[in-house]
N, C-alpha and C positions, 0 to 999 in steps of 0.2 A: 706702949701697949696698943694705940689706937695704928700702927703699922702693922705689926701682927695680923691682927684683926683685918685689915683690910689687905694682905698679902693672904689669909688664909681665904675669904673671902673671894680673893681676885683667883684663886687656885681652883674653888669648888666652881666658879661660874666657867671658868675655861674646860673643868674639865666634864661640865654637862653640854657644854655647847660642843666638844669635839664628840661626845659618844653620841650626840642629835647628829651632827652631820656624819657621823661613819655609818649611822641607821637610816638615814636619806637613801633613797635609793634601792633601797632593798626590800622595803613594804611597799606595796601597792605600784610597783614599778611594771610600767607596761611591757606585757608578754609579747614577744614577738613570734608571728607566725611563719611556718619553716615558706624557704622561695617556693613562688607557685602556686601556693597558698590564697585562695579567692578572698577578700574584705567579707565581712558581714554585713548579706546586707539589710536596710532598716527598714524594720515596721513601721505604720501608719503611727502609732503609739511613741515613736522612737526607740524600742526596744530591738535588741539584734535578733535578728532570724536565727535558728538555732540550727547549726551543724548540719549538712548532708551528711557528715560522719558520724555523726549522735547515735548509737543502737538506739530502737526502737526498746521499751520496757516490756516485759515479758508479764503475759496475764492466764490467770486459770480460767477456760471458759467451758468445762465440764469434766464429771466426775462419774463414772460409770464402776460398777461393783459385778462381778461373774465369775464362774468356776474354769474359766478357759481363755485365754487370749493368742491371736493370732501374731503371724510372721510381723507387721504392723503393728504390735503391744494394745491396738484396740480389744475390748470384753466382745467375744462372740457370740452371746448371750445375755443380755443383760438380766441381773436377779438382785432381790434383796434378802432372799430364803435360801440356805444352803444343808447339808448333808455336814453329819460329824469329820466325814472323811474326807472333805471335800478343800485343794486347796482354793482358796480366797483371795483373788485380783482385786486391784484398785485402779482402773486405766485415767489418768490424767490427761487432759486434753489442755493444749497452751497455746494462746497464742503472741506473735510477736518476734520478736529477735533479741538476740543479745543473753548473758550468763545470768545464770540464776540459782539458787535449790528450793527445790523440792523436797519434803519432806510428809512422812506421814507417818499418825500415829495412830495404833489400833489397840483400842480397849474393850474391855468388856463390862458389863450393866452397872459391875457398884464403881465404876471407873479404875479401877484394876490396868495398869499399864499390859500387852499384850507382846507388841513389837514394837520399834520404834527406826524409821529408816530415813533416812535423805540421801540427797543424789543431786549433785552438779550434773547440769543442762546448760548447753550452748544450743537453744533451734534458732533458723532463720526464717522461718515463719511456724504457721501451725503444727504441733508435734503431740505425739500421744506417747507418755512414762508410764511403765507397769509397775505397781507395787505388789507385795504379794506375802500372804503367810499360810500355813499350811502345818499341821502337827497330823503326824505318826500315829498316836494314839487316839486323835479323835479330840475335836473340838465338843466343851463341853455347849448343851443346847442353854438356850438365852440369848439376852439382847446383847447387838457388841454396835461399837461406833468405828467408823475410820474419820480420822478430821484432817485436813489436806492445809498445807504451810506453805508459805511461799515468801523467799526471804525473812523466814521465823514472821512470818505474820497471817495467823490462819484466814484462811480464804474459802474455803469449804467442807462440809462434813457429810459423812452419808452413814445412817442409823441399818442394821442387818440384824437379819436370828440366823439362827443355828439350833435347828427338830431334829 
């Protein structure tokens, strides 16, 4: 019995120590970078410098509300008071580089979903996104929000009426 035992034994240890070394190698195995490719190089900290090719992250740094926007998607007026009939912009203003969405959601005073949009953006630097909603029959008068997302992560809101 004690053969057994020590054959089934000798079978379990061989056959963890072959699926350790066929796993060798293949975690944490160092990346090679394509030819021509510059070293990274190191921080005062020891840390690698990060990428010339890194995109920059892409940030909202204003939010303008108006009944008109130009060839540019900037509000040509800025307002927070609008008309029933009036349609309703949201110019986003971004800066940075690299892909992103955009998103925006417009409600009205008891939080009432209104419209709801996002939009893929590739700028390479500063860029202005229009959002926009508009009804036919006339926006009822009260308070409405637009709140501004960016990568589902809200980042700005701007509060409007409607007399």
């Amino acid at each position: 019995m004690k053969t057994n035992h020590r054959i089934t034994t000798l079978g379990v240890l061989s056959l963890a120590v072959a699926l350790s070394l066929s796993a060798c190698g293949k975690q944490g195995e160092p990346t090679t970078a394509p030819a021509g490719t510059p070293p990274p190089t190191a921080q005062p900290d020891g840390a690698a410098a990060p990428s010339a090719q890194a995109p920059t992250s892409v940030s909202v740094t204003d939010v303008e509300l108006g009944n008109a926007v130009g060839a540019d998607q900037k509000v040509a007026t800025p307002s927070s008071s609008f008309a029933p009939s009036d349609t309703i912009y949201a110019a986003v203003t971004t800066s940075g580089a690299g892909t992103a969405a955009l998103a925006a959601k417009w409600t009205y005073q008891d939080g009432q979903t209104v419209h709801e949009e996002s939009k893929s953006i590739a700028p390479t630097g500063p860029a202005t996104t229009a959002f926009q909603i508009s009804k036919p029959s006339g926006w009822p008068a009260g308070s409405y929000k637009v709140a501004i997302s960016l990568n589902g992560q809200p980042v700005s809101s701007k509060d409007f009426t409607v007399q």
